[in-house]
C-alpha positions as CSV (number, residue, x, y, z in Angstrom):
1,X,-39.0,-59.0,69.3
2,X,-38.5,-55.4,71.4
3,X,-34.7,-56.6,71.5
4,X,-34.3,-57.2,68.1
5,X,-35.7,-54.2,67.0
6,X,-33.8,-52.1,69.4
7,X,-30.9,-53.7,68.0
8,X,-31.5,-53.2,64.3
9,X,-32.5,-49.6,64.9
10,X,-29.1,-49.1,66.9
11,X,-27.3,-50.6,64.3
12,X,-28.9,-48.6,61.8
13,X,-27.9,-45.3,63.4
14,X,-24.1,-46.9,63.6
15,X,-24.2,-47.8,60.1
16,X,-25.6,-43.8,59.1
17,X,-23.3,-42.3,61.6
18,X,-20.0,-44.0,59.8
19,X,-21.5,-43.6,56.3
20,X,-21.7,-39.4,57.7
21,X,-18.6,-39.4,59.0
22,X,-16.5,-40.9,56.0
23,X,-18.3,-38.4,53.9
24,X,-17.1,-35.2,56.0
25,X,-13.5,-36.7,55.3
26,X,-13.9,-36.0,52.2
27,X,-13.9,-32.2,51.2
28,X,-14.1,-31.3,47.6
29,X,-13.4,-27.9,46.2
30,X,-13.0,-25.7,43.7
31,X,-10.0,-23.5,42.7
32,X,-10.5,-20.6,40.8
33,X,-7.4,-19.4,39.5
34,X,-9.4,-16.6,37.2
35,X,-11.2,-15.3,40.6
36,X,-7.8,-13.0,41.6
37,X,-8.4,-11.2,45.1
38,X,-5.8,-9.4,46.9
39,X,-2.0,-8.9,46.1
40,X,0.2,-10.5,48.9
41,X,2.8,-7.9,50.5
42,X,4.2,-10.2,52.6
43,X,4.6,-12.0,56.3
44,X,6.1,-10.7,58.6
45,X,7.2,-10.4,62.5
46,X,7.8,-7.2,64.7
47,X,11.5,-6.7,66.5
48,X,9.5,-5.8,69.9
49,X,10.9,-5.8,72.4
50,X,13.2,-9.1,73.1
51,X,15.6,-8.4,70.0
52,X,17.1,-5.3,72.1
53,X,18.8,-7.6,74.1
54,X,19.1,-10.9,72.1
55,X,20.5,-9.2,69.3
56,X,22.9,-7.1,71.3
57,X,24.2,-9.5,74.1
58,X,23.5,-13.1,73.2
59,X,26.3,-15.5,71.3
60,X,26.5,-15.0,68.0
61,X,25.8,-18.5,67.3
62,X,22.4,-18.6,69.0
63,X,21.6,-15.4,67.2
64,X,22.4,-16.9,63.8
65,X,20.2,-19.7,64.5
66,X,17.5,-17.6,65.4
67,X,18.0,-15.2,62.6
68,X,17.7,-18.5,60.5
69,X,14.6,-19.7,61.8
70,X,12.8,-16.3,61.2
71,X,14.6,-15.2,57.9
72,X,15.9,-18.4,56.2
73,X,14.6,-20.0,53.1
74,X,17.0,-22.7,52.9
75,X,17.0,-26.5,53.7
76,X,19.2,-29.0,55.0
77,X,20.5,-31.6,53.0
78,X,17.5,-33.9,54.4
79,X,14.8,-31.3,52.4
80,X,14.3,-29.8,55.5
81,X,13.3,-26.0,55.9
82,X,16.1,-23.9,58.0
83,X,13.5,-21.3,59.0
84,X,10.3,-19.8,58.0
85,X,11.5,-17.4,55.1
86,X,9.3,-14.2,56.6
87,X,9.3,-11.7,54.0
88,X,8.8,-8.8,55.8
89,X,10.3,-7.2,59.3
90,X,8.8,-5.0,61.5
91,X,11.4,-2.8,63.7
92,X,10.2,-0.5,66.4
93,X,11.7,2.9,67.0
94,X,12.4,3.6,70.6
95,X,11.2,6.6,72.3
96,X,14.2,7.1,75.0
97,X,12.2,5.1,78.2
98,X,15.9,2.7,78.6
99,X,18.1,6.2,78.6
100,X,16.1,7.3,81.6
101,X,15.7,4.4,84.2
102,X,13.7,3.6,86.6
103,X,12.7,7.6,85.9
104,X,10.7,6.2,82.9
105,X,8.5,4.3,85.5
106,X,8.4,1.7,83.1
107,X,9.7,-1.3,85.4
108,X,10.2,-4.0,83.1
109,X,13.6,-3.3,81.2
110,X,12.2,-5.6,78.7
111,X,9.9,-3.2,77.6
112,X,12.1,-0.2,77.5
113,X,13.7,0.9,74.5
114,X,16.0,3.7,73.2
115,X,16.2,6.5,71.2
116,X,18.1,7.5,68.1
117,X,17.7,11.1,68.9
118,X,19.1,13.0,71.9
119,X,17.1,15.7,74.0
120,X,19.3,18.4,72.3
121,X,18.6,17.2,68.7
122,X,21.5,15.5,67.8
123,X,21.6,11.8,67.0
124,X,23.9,8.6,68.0
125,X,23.3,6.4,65.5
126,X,24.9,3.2,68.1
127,X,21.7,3.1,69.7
128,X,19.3,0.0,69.5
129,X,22.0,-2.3,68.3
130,X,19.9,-5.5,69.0
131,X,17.5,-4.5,66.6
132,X,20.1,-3.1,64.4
133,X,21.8,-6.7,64.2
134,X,18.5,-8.7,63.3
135,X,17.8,-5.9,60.9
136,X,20.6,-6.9,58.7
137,X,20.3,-10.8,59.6
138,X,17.1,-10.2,57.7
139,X,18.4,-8.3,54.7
140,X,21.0,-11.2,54.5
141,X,18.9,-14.0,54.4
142,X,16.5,-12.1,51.6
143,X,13.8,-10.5,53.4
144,X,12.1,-8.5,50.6
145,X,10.3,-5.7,53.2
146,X,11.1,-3.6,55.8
147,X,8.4,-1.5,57.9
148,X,9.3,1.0,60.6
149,X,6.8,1.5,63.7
150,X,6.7,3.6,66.8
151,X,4.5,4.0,69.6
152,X,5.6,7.4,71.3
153,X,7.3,10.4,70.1
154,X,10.8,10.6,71.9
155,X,10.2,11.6,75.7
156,X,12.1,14.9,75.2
157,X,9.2,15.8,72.8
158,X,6.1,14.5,74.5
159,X,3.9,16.3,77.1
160,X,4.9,14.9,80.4
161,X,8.2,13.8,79.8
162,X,7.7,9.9,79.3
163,X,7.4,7.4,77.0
164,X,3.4,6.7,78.4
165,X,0.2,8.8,78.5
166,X,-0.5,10.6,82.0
167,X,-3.0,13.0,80.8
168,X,-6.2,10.9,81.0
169,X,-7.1,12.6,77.6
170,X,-6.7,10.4,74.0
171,X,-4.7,13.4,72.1
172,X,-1.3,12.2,71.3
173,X,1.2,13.0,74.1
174,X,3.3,15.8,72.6
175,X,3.7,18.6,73.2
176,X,2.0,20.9,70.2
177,X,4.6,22.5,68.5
178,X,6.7,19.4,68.3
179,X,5.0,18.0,65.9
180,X,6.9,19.0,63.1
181,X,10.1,17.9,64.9
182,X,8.7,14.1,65.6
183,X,7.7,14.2,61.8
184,X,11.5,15.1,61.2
185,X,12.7,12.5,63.2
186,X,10.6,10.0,61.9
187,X,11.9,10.7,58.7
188,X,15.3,11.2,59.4
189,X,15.6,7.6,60.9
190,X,14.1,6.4,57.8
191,X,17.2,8.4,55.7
192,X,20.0,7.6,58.0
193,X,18.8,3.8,57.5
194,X,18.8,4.1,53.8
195,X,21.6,5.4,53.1
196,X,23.9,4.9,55.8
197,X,23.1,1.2,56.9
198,X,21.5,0.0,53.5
199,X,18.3,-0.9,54.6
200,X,15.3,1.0,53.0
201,X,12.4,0.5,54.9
202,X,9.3,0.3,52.5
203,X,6.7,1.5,54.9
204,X,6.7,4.0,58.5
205,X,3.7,3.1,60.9
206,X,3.8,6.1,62.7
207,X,1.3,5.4,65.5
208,X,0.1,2.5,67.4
209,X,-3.6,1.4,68.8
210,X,-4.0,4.5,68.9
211,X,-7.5,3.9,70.9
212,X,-6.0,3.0,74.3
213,X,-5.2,5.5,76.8
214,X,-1.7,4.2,77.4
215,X,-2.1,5.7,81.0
216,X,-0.3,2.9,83.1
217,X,3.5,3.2,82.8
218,X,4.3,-0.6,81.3
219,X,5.5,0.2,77.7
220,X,6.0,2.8,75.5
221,X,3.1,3.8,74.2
222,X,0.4,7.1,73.3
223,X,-3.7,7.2,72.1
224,X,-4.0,9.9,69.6
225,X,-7.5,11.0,67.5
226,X,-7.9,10.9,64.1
227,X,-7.1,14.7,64.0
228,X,-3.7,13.7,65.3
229,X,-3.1,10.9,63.0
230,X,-4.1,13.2,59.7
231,X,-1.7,15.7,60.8
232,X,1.3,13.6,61.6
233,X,0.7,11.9,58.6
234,X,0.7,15.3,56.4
235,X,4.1,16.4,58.1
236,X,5.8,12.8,57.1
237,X,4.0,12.7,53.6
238,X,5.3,16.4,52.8
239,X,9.3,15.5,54.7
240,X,9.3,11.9,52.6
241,X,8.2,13.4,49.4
242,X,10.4,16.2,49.9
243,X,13.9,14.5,50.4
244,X,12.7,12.5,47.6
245,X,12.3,8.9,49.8
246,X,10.2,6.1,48.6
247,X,9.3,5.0,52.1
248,X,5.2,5.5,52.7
249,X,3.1,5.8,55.3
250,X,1.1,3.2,56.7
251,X,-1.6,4.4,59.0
252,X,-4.2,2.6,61.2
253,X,-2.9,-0.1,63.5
254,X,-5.7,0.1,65.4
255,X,-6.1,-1.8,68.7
256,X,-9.4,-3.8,67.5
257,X,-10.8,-3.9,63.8
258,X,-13.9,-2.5,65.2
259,X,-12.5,0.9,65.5
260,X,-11.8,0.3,62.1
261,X,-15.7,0.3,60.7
262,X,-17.6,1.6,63.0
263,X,-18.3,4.4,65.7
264,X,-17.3,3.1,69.1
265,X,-17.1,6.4,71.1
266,X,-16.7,9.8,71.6
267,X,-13.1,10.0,72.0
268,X,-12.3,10.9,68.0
269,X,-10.6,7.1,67.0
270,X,-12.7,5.4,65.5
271,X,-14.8,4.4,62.2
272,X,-11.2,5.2,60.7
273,X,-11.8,3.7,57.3
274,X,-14.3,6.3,56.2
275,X,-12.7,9.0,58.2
276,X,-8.9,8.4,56.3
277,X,-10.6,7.2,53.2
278,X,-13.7,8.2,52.6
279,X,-14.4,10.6,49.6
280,X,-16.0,13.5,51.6
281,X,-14.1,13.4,54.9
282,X,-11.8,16.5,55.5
283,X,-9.4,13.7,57.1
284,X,-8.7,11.7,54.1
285,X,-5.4,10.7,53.4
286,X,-5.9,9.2,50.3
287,X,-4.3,11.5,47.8
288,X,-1.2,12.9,49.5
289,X,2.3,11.6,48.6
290,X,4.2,8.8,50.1
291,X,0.8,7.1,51.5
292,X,0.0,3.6,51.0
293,X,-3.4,2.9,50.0
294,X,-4.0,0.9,52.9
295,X,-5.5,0.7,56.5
296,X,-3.8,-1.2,59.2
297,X,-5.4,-3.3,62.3
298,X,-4.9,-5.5,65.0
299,X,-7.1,-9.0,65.2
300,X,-6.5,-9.2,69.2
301,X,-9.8,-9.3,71.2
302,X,-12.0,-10.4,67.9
303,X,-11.2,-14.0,67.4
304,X,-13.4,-16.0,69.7
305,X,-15.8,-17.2,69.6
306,X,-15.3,-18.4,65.9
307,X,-19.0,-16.5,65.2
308,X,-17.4,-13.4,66.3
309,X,-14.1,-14.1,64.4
310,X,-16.4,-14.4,61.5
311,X,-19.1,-11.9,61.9
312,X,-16.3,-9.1,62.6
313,X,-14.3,-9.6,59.6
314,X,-17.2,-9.8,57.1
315,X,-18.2,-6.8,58.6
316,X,-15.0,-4.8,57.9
317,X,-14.7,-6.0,54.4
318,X,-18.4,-5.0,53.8
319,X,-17.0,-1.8,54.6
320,X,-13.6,-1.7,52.8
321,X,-15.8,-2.8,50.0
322,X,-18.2,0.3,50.2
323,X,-15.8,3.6,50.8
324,X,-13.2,2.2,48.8
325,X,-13.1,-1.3,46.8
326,X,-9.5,-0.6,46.1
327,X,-8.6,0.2,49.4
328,X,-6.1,-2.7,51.1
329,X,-6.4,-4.0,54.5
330,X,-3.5,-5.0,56.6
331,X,-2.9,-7.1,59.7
332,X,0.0,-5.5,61.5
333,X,-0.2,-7.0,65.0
334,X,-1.7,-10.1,66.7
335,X,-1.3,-12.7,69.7
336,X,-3.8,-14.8,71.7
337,X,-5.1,-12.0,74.3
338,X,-9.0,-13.2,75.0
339,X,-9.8,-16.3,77.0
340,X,-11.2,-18.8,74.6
341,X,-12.6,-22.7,75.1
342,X,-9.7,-23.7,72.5
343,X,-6.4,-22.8,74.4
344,X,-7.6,-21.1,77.6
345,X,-6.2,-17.9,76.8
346,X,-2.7,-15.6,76.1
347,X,-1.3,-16.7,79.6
348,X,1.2,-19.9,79.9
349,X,3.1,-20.5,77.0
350,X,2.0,-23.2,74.7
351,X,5.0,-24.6,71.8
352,X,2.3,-27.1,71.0
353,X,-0.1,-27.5,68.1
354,X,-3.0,-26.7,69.4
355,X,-2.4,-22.7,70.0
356,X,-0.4,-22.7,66.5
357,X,-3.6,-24.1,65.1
358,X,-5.5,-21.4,66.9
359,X,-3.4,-18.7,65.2
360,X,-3.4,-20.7,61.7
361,X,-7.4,-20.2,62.2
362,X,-6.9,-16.3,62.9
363,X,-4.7,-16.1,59.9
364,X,-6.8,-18.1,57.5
365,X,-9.9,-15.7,58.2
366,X,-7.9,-12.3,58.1
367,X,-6.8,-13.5,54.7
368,X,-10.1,-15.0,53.4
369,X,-12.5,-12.5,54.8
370,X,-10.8,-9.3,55.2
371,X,-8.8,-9.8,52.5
372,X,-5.9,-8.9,54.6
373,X,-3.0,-7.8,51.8
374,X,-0.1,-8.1,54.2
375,X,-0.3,-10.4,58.2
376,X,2.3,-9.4,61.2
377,X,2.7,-11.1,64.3
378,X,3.5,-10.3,67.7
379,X,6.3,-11.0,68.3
380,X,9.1,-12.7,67.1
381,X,10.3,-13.4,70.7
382,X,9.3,-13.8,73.9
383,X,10.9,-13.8,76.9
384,X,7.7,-14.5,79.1
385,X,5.3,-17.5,79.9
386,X,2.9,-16.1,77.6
387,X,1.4,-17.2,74.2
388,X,3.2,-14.4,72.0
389,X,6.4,-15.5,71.1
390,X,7.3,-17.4,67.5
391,X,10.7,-18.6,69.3
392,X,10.7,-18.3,73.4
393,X,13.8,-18.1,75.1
394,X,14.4,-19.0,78.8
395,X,16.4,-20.1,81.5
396,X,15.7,-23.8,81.7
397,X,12.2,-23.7,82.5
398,X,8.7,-21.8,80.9
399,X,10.1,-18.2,80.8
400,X,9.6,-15.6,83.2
401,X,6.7,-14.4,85.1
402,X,6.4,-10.8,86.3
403,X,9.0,-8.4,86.5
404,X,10.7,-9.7,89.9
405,X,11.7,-13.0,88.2
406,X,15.4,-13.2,88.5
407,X,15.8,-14.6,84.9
408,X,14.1,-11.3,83.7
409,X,17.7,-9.9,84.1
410,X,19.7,-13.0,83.3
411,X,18.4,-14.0,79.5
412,X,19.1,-10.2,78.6
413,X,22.6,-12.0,78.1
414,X,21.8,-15.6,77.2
415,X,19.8,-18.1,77.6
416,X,17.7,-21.4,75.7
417,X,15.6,-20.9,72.6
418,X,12.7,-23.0,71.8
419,X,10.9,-23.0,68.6
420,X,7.0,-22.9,68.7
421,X,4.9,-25.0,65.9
422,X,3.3,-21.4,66.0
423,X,6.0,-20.5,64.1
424,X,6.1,-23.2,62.0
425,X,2.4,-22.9,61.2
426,X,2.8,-19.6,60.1
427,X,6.1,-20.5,57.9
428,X,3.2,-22.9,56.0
429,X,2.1,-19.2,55.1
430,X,5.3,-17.0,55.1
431,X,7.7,-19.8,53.4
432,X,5.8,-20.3,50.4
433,X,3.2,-17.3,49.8
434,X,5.6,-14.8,48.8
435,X,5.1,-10.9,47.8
436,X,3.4,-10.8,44.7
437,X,1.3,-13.2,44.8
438,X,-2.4,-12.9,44.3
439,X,-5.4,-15.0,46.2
440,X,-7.2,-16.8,44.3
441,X,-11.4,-17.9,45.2
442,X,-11.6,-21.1,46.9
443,X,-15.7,-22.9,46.7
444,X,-16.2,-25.8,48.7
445,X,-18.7,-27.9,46.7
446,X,-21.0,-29.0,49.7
447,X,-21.4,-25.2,50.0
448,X,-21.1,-25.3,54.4
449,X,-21.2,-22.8,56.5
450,X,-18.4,-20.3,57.4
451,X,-19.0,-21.6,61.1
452,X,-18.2,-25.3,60.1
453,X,-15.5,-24.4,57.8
454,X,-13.5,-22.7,60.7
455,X,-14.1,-25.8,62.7
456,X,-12.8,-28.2,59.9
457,X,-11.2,-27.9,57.3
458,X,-10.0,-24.3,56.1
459,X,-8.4,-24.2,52.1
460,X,-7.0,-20.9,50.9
461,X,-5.1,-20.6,47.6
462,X,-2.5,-18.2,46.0
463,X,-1.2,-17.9,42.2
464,X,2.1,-16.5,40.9
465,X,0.7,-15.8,37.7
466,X,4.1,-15.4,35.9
467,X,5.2,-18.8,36.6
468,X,2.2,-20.6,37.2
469,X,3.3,-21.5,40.8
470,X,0.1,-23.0,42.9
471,X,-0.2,-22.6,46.1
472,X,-2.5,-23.7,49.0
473,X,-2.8,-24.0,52.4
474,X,-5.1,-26.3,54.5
475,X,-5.4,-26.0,58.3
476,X,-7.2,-29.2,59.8
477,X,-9.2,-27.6,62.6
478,X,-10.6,-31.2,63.6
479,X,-9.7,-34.5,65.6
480,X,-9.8,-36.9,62.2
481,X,-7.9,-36.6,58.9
482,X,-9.3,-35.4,55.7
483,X,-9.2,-35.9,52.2
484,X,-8.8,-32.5,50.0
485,X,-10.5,-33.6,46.7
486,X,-9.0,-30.4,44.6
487,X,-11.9,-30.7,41.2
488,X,-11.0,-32.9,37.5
489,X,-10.9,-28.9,37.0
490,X,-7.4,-28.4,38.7
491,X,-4.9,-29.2,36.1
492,X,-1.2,-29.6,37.5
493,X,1.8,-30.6,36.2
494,X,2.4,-34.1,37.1
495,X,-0.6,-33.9,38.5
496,X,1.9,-34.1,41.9
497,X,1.9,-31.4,44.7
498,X,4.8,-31.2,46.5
499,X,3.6,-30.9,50.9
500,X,4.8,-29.3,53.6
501,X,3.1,-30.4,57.2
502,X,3.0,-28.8,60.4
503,X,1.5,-31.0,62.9
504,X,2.4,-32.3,66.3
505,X,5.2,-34.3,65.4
506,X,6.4,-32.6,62.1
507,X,7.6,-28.9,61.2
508,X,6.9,-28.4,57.3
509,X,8.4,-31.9,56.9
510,X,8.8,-32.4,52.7
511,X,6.3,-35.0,50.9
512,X,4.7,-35.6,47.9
513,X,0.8,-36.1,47.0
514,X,-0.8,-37.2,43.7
515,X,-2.8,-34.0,42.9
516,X,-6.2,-35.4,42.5
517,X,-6.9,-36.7,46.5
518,X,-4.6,-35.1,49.4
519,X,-4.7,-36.6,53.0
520,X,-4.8,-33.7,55.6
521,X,-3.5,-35.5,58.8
522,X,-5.6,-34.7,62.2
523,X,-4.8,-31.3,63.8
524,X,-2.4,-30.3,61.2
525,X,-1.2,-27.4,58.5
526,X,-0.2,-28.8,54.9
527,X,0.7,-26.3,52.5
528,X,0.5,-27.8,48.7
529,X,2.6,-26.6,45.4
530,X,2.7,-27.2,42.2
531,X,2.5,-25.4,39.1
532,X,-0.8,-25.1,36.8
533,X,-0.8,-26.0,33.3
């Protein structure tokens, strides 16, 4: 009798357990197509620091290839996507470390790069040729945004001569009457490219976490205070609006959205929302010409764990919300830096799933809960066995490690490319949610919590309201498959989406779905569109 009681009960639980489970599979929401959040600027990738040399030195038919897989919009006569279609490219001015050597103290060539201007003033325009190349790659294959970015003002400007901080203080390194003349340069890198090599870049980023001391000579790189950033940002706004450019500032790019919100020291960087945007602050940059209405961060260090990742961005939209509800946020930089349970950490590549998930997670919550207009990665290539790259090139094995690796010197001229489903996890993103578009509110009828969500299944959706173009993207976070039940609300034509999967075994590989139930394979990315009625 015990037995057979133990028996029933343990079948009971089995039974409950399976009736549980099927019932997670199933996730029912709502789209809101009326609920409009933020306007989409785009997706896009930073030049830093690999395209130097790849774009310079490399065949030109690996370079295409590349070019395709970052720019392209296309298919192959199979339905299959060429590349990712990013929308927007990010290209970093040089500060002049590679013109001085081993002098710049900066060991790894990699993370060298040149300037446009020389120490007497004039320019040579042949400089940064890599980047140069990719830059037009991208114009030809339709990339709608351009954004120009430096980290140090050129070393015959700053205060000790290099391209990194020695000074132990967090002021910019320049020296103070150059000011005006970085501003000048700035701007007349942003004119030369204009008009002399066709490509207008939209937006100039013209400092760089500015939060870190930048004291330890291994890349280009310089803090500066809020005082610092107001005033370089006055010189540019009065040099752009004077020679009549449309290009406009973006500032922020902090190191860590915190510094973003809140006070985290003494040191004059921080709580930079209120302090550039607030109504009362003598720093506001809100009303001067040739500034975009925008503050820029980095999501590194603030993604796990997932309460964190959560607690973090609600906090900076609480904030965006109260100094300035039409102020835009902007994710300009990110890569797996923190150790985490999921993927161990930045260190040893990964061209598997389960980091591109990691960073589908990151990108899902900076869009959802920050409301992040515009999201940038870091970077478009790697050369090392790191976690950063959206295509990694080596030498037949995982890339190099440290700066005495012999293949540091041989890829600068070739080498193999691999593509990363990181990159194909964000092309579910950059391919299909173009600039323009507008969120739309997503409600999950079961109403769980944000926690579970990131653990499961994450929906965001996007409208192109002039041509009724749907589109949504759903990461599956978990082990089992789900089915997306959309709402009898959700009215599309055909009642068909067409989907686009990133998973372990597929790279947005075409399909079809009857609108009304979608299957969201195990540990996967499907991006849905159709077009409302």
């Amino acid at each position: 009798m015990k037995q057979y009681t133990i028996s029933t009960i343990t079948l009971s639980i089995l039974v409950t357990l399976h009736i549980a489970a099927y019932a997670q599979r199933e996730v029912k929401i709502t789209i809101h197509p009326d609920q409009e959040q933020q306007r989409i600027y785009g997706f896009g990738a930073s030049d830093a620091w690999r395209c130097q040399f790849v774009g310079q030195y490399w065949p030109e038919e690996k370079r295409e290839q590349i070019a395709d897989l970052l720019f392209s919009r296309e298919t192959d006569k199979f339905g299959n996507a060429k590349g990712i279609g990013l929308s927007l490219w990010r290209f970093y001015i040089g500060s002049g470390s590679t013109e001085q050597g081993a002098q710049s103290e900066i060991r790894d060539e990699w993370r060298r790069a040149e300037c446009f201007q020389n120490s007497d003033g004039t320019y040579d325009w042949s400089k940064q040729a890599g980047q140069r190349w990719f830059l037009q790659a991208a114009k030809k294959r339709g990339v709608e945004k351009f954004l120009a970015f430096t980290i140090s003002a050129p070393v015959h400007m700053t205060l000790n001569g290099k391209a990194f901080n020695s000074s132990g203080k967090y002021d910019l390194n320049i020296l103070p009457e150059k000011l005006p003349a970085y501003a000048s340069f700035l701007t007349d890198v942003t004119e030369h490219f204009q008009k002399e090599e066709g490509i207008r870049f939209d937006y100039l980023s013209p400092v760089n976490e500015p939060q870190w001391l930048w004291e330890k000579p291994t890349q280009e790189g310089t803090p500066a205070t809020n005082k610092d950033m107001h005033a370089l940002t006055k010189l540019l706004s009065e040099q752009l609006s004077r020679r009549k450019l449309s290009t406009e500032v973006l500032l922020g790019e902090a190191g860590d959205i915190q510094y973003l919100y809140k006070s985290m020291n003494d040191h004059g960087n921080d709580a930079q929302v209120r302090t550039f945007f607030g109504k009362n602050s003598p720093l506001n940059i809100a009303s001067l010409p040739n500034v975009h209405r925008a503050i820029t961060g980095h999501s590194y260090f603030t993604t796990w764990p997932v309460q964190r990742l959560i607690d973090y961005r609600l906090a900076l939209r609480d904030t965006l919300r109260a100094v300035d509800p039409a102020l835009e946020y902007w994710q300009t930089e990110f890569c797996i830096l923190e150790k985490n349970d999921d993927v161990g950490g930045g260190g040893r590549r990964d061209l598997g799933i389960n980091t591109a998930l990691y960073y589908a997670r990151v990108i899902h919550h900076d869009l959802v809960l920050t409301n992040a207009s515009s999201w940038q990665y870091w970077t478009a290539l790697s050369e090392a066995d790191f976690k950063d790259g959206l295509i990694h090139i080596d030498n037949g094995d995982n890339g190099v490690r440290g700066q005495e690796d012999p293949d540091s010197k041989i890829l600068q001229r070739d080498g193999f490319f691999r593509e990363t489903k990181i990159l194909w996890a964000l092309g579910n993103y950059s391919r299909f949610v173009r600039p323009g578009m507008k969120r739309v509110n997503v409600t999950y009828d079961e109403n769980p919590s944000l926690e579970k969500i990131a653990t499961n299944l994450m929906v965001s959706a996007y409208t192109n309201k002039s041509t009724g173009e749907l589109v949504i993207v759903a990461i599956n976070y978990a082990s089992e498959e789900r089915q997306l039940i959309p709402g009898k609300a959700l009215r599309v034509k055909n009642n068909t989406f067409k989907t686009y999967t990133t998973s372990a075994e597929k790279d947005l590989a075409p399909g079809k779905s009857d609108a009304g139930s979608i299957t969201i394979g195990p540990r996967s990315v499907v991006t849905l569109v159709g077009r409302l009625k």
